[in-house]
Every structure is written in structure tokens, then in C-alpha cells.
N, C-alpha and C positions, 0 to 999 in steps of 0.2 A: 302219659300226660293226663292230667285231671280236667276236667269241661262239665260243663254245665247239659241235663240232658233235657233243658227248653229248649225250643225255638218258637222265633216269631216271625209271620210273614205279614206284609205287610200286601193286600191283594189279593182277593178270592174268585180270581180270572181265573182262564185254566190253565197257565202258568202254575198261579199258586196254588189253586187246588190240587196238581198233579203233586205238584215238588211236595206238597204237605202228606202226601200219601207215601211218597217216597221216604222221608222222614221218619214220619211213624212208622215204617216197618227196619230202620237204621235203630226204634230204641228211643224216638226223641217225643218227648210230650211237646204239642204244634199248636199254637195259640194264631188264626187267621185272624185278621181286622179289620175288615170291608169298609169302603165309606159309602157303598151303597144300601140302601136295604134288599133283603133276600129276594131276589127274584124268582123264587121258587111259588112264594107265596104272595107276593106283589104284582107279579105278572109285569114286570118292569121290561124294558129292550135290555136287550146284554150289551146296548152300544149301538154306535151308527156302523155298521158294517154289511160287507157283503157275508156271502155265506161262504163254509171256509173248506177247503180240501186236504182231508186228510191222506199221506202219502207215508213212505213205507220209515221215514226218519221220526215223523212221527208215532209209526205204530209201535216202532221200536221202545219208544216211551212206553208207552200203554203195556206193552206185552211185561218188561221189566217189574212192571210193581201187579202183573196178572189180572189186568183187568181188557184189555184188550177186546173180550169176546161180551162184553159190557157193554161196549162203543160201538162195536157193527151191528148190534141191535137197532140203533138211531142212525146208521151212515149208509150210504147207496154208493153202489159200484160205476165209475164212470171209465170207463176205457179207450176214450181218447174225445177228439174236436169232430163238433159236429157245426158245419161250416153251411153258414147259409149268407148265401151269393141274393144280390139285390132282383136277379131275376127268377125270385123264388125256388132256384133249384141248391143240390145241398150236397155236401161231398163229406165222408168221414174220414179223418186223419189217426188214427191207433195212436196211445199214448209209449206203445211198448209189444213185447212181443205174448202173446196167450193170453193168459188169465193175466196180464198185468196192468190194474189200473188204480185212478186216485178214485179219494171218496168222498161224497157231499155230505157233509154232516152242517148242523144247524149252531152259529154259534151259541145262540140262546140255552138247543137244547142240550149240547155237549157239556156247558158250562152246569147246569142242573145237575146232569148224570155224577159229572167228577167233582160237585160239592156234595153230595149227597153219598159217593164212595169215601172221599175223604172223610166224613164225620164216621162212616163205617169201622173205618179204620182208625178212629180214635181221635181226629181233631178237630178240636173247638174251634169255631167263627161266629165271630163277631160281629155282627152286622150294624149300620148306622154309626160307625168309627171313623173318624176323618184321623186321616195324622198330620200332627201339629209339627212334628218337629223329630231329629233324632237325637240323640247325644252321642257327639262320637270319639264322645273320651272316655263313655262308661257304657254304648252301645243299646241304652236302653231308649226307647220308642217312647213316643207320649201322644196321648188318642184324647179327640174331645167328640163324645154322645152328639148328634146331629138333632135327635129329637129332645135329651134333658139336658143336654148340656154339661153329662157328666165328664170329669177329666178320668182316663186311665192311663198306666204306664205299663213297659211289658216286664217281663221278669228279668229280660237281659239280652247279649249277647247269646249266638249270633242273632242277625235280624235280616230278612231277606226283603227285596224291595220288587215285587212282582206285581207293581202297580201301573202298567201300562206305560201306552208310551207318551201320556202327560201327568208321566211320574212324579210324585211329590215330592219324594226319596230324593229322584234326581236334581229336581230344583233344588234341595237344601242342598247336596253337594255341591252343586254350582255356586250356590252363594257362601258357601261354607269351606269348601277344600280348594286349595293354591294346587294352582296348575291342573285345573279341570278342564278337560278340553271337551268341547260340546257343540254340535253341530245340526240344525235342522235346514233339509232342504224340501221344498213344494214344487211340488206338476202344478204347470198351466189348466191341467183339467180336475175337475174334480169327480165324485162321483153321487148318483140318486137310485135309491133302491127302488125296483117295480115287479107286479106280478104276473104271473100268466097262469090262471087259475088254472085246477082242473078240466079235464072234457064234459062233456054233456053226461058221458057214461060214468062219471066219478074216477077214472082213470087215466094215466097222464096223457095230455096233450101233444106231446111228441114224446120221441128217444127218450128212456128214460135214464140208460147207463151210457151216455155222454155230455160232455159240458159244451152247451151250445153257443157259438161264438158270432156276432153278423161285424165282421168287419168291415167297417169304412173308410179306410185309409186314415185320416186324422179322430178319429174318433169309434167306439165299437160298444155295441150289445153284449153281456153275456147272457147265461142264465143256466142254474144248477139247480136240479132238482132235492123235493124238501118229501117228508116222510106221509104227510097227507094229500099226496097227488101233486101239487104245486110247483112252479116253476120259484126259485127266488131270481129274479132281473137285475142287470147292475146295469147302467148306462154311463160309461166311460165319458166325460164329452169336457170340452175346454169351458172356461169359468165366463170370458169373456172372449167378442166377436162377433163376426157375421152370423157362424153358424154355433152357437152357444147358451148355454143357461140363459146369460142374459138378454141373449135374442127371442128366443122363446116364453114371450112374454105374456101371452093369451093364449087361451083355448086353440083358437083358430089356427092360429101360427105352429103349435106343438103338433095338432094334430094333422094338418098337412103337411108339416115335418116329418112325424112317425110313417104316416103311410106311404109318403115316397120313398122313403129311406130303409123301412122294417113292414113292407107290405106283409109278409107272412106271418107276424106278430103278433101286429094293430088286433086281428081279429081273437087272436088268445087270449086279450088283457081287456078283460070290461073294466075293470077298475085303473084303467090307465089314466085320466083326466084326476081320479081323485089323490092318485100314485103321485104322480108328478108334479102336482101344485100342492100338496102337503107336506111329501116328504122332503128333508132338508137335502141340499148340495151340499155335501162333505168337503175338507182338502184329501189331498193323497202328499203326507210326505215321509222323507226320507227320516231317520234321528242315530247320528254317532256321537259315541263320546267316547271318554277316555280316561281316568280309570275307572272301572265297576267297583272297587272296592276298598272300606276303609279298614286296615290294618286285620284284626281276626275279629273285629266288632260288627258288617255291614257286607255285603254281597246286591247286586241289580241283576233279574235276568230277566227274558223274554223281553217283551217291550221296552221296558223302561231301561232296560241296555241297549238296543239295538230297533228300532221301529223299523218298518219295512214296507215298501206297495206290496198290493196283494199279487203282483201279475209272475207270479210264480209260484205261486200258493204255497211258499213254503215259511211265512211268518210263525206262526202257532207252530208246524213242523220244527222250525229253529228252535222256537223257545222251549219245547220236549225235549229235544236233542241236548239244550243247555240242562236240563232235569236228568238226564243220562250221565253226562259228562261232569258233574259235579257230582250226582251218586258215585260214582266212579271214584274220586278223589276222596271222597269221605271213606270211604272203603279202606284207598291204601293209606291215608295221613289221618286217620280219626282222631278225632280232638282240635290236631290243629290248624284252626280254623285261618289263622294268615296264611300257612302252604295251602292251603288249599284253595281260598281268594287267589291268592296271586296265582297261582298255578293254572285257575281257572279261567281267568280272563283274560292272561296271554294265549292261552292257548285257542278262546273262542272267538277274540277279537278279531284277528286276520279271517274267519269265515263270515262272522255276521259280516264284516263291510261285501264280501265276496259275495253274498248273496244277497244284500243292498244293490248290489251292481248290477246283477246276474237282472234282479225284478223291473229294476228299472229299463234292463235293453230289453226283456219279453214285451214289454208293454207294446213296443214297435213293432215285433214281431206278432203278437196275436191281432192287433188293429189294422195293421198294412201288409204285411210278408205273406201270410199264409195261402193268400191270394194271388199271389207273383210266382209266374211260371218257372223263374231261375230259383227261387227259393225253394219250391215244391224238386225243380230237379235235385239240387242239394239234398236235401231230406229224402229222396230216392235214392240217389247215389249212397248215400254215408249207411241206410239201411241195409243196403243190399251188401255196401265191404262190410260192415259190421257183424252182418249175419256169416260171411266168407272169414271173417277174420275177428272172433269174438275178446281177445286176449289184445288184438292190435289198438281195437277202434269202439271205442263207447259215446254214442249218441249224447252231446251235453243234454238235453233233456232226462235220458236215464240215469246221467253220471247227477243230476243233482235229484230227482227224482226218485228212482229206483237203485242207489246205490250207498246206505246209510254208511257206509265202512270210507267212505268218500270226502274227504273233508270237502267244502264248500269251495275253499281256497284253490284247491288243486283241478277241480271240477272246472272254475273260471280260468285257470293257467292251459288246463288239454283243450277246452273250448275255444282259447284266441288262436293255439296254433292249429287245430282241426281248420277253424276258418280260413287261416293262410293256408292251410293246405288246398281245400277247397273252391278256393279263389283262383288257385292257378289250374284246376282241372277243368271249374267252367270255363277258363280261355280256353282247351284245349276246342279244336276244331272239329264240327260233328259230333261232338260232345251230346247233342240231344240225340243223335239218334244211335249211337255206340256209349249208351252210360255205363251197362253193365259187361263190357267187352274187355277180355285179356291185356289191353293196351291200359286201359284205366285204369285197371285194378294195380298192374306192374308203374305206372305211375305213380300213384299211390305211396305202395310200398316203397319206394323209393323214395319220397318224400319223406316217409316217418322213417 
């Protein structure tokens, strides 16, 4: 079959800066189209976000197009929860067993590195390109200059729409294609970036290869470490309330908030007062739709398919994994660009929603659970058959985390029945004090 060896992406995230790398090593001249200007050289935010955890579905991305050892240059090794309790004391939760952990990588700077590999590898971006519009009878893109005002159009078909998840792309579809289905859902909380500078000694302030969590039952602190010492802070907290953004309306109020609530903190973050009343309250929402694609003219991934809370840190991870699974397809059906659209986004639909789902019950979990003595027994229990019974029983945290061969889908199917399982083991009696005992385990087994 005869094709076209342009492409255009519309989105110089790392969505598309990856997929563009991907590309260009498929054979295809990659015309990127940013509506932003370069952040490289503008010193622009990459966006209101927290900072983001790179995990093994992701690096699976990065290894494929051999850049991989690129990106651990900018990312830190976190190996599990580092849990700090309101009585200043602190408990570490393992992500995994050994060497196995996720990585703090900076959006901003990850985003540099993979526009800066992509131009490596050969493709052009555009910077200061808004798009106006697509055509999806002749699949050509049409860009208006942000600074002159100039009009451009792309060469053609295909066109890739890895423009986040207040995708442009996607709104035309919506207004454009019958029978779009589309869906946004919002958390009650939102979220505020904050820091906790280096130490005195220019060296981190605490743990440096864990992600620090202070949960407070409706509401929680993170904080992931950044490449020059630094903590990045998120604070989870509800929009409106008693105890909320909007309550926290003075100096006074936030900062007697902070120190009853994150006494071990307050003292890390001198620039907490000017953190907090400058930087914006975010939303946190969900974004499904339905279908990603128009005919062999148009493709949506990462974001702008599938948006996601961050409380499983596997958004960017997804949107890689879609840069895998779509090289994949170009591979066996090269050219034709409808098999492989459709092929695509049956196949990745049923995960993104699975791990939309997945992010949304962690949220519960890292803010209230982690702290609950029946929780903690559970995550004891499931470790210990797990480690007795490696082939039976995979920890839903590994099976979405540390298990890239795992579709997302399946991960949330052994996750609902692991918990029916484990519902009826903590009824059993004496359970706290015989968790790793012969009767359990043959329980267990008997259950799966």
C-alpha cells in the first residue's frame, strides 16, 4: 500500500515529542506544532502540574526508541512511601521487592530533554502554532502564528493529536464527528504546588529515594524529589469547606493550619507563605471519550484520549505505553493507517478507563488507608503469600506498576477479586496475630 512518509503531530508534550522520535526512526519526516513557545528557551512552566513518576511502562517507552539512559540522567530513584504520621514520627512502605522503584523526574525537565532528542532525530517543531482547526475529509491540520499571525497547513494525513488533555483536536471532534462520546469528571479537591527547599548543607532535606506522603485522612501532602536538592510539594486538599482552599484565606489561618497538621514540614519550606498565595488551585479531573480516531486521516493519544489524576502516577506512563502500542501496529499494518487507528484504540480504550479508575481509588488510599492498621495488615498479608506464591499472587500495585506486559484492564479485574479475597481473610479470627500461618496461607489458596 502506498502512504505518505509525513506526519504531523499536533503537541510537543512528551506524548509527542516521544511518538515523534518514534516515527522518525519508522522512516517518517515529523512536522511537531506547539501552541506554546519553546520552553527551552523561554523558561516557560511545562504546565500546572505536580511532578511526575516515571515507572517501568513508561521506561519501556524510552528504552524502545534507545533513549532511556538519557532520562535517568534527570530522574531519582524512589523506592517506596515515606509516611509521616502528625506525631512527627515516620514509617517506610517499599514500593516492590530489591532494586524496585519509580522515578521523580521533573515535568518541565523531562519535556526539554525529549524535545531536544526528537529534533535529534530529525523532527521539526513548530513553536507559537495554535491549531485552528482539522479537515477530516482531506486530514490536513491548519495552524495560525500566535506572534504574526501567520496561517499554516500540514502536509497531510496522518495527524496525531497529543495535545493534552484540553485538547483542541478533541473539541473539534466533538463538534465535528456524530456519535462522539465524551466525558469529563472533577475531584472536590484540587491541587497547589509547594516547596521544601534544600538543607542548610545544600543537600536533601530528608529521604531522598522516597516519595513522601503526610496523610490526613480527607486530604494529604506529597512531596518528590527534584535534581537540585529540592523537594517539589503537592497539597491535595478539597476546593471548598471548613477545612479548604477556600477556608484558608490569610496568612494567619494557613499557617496555623500548616503547623498543626505538617509540623515536620512548616520548618522545610521558607517559601511556604509565598507558595501558597501565588501559586494557583488546580482542578484534578478525569477525561473519557470515544472514538480516538477519524478514519486513516486522525489519531488522539496521551492526554487528549484519556486524561487521568495523578494518584497512581501512571498518566505520562499511559500515554508512553500508547507510543509503544501504536509503534507496534505501524510495524505489522504499515501504511494502513485506518487498521491501525482502529486497531489502536480498541485495544487501548478498555485500559485508559481501567486506570482512570485504578487513580481515582489510590487517591483514598494514599490520603486515609495507608494509616489504617487493617490496610497495613492486608499489604502484609498479600506480601508475604506473594513472596510464598509468586506465579499465584501479584500485589495490584506491582501488577500496575511493575508489570508492563499487564494490560491495565486485567490489573483492575485480579485487584477486585484479590480484595474479595482478602476481605474474607481479615474476618478470619486472630487474623492479627496468625497472618503468616499455615491456616492462612491454605485459605488463601483455596480461595483463588
Amino acid at each position: 500500500m502506498t502512504h505518505s512518509k509525513n506526519a504531523t503531530i499536533i503537541g510537543s508534550g512528551l506524548i509527542g515529542s516521544l511518538l515523534s522520535i518514534f516515527l522518525q526512526k519508522r522512516g517518517y519526516q515529523v512536522s511537531v506544532f506547539e501552541r506554546r513557545p519553546d520552553m527551552r528557551s523561554n523558561r516557560i512552566s511545562a504546565g500546572r502540574s505536580i511532578n511526575l513518576a516515571l515507572s517501568d511502562r513508561g521506561w519501556r517507552g524510552l528504552e524502545a526508541v534507545g533513549i532511556a539512559d538519557e532520562i535517568k540522567k534527570v530522574a531519582i530513584p524512589m523506592k517506596g512511601r515515606m509516611i509521616h504520621n502528625i506525631d512527627q514520627t515516620t514509617s517506610f512502605l517499599p514500593y516492590g521487592k530489591g532494586e524496585q522503584a519509580i522515578y521523580s523526574v521533573s515535568r518541565g525537565g523531562l519535556n526539554c530533554v525529549l524535545m531536544d532528542l526528537a529534533e535529534k532525530h530529525g523532527a521539526k517543531i513548530h513553536f507559537n502554532e495554535k491549531c485552528t482547526g482539522v479537515d477530516f475529509e482531506t486530514g490536513i491540520a491548519n495552524f495560525e502564528n500566535t506572534e504574526n499571525n501567520n496561517k499554516t497547513k500540514s502536509i497531510g494525513k496522518p495527524v496525531f493529536g497529543t495535545d493534552g488533555a484540553f485538547s483542541a483536536t478533541r473539541q473539534q471532534m466533538q463538534h465535528s464527528k456524530d456519535r462522539f462520546n465524551y466525558q469529563i469528571s472533577y475531584l472536590e479537591y484540587g491541587y497547589k504546588e509547594l516547596t521544601i527547599a534544600p538543607g542548610k548543607d545544600g543537600n536533601f532535606a530528608m529521604e531522598e529515594n522516597a516519595l513522601h506522603i503526610w496523610p490526613r485522612g480527607n486530604f494529604m501532602l506529597i512531596a518528590l524529589p527534584n535534581m537540585d536538592k529540592s523537594f517539589t510539594c503537592t497539597l491535595f486538599f478539597p476546593f471548598e469547606g471548613p477545612v479548604s482552599f477556600e477556608a484558608l484565606n490569610s496568612v494567619e489561618k494557613m499557617r496555623t493550619f500548616f503547623e498543626a497538621t505538617f509540623p515536620d514540614a512548616v520548618p522545610l519550606m521558607p517559601e511556604l507563605e509565598h507558595d501558597f498565595f501565588h501559586n494557583p488551585s488546580s482542578s484534578l479531573g478525569t477525561v473519557k471519550c470515544f472514538p480516538w480516531s477519524i478514519e486513516d486521516k486522525m489519531v488522539m493519544l496521551g492526554d487528549a484520549a484519556h486524561a487521568v489524576v495523578p494518584f497512581y502516577g501512571q498518566g505520562m506512563n499511559c500515554g508512553f505505553e500508547d507510543c509503544v502500542v501504536l509503534d507496534q501496529l505501524i510495524e505489522e499494518f504499515e501504511g494502513d493507517w485506518k487498521t491501525i487507528f482502529k486497531k489502536f484504540e480498541v485495544s487501548r480504550k478498555p485500559n485508559s478507563d481501567a486506570i482512570a479508575d485504578l487513580a481515582v481509588a489510590n487517591f483514598v488510599e494514599m490520603r486515609d488507608k495507608v494509616t489504617d492498621p487493617q490496610f497495613l495488615l492486608q499489604k502484609k498479608i498479600e506480601n508475604w503469600f506473594a513472596e510464598r506464591h509468586p506465579s499465584k499472587w501479584i500485589p495490584l500495585y506491582t501488577m500496575v506498576t511493575f508489570s508492563p506486559d499487564l494490560p491495565y484492564s486485567t490489573a483492575l479485574q485480579n485487584g477486585k477479586k484479590q480484595d474479595e479475597i482478602m476481605a474474607k481473610i481479615l474476618a478470619m479470627p486472630g487474623v492479627e496475630q496468625n497472618w503468616n500461618s499455615p491456616e492462612v496461607e491454605k485459605a488463601i489458596l483455596s480461595y483463588l
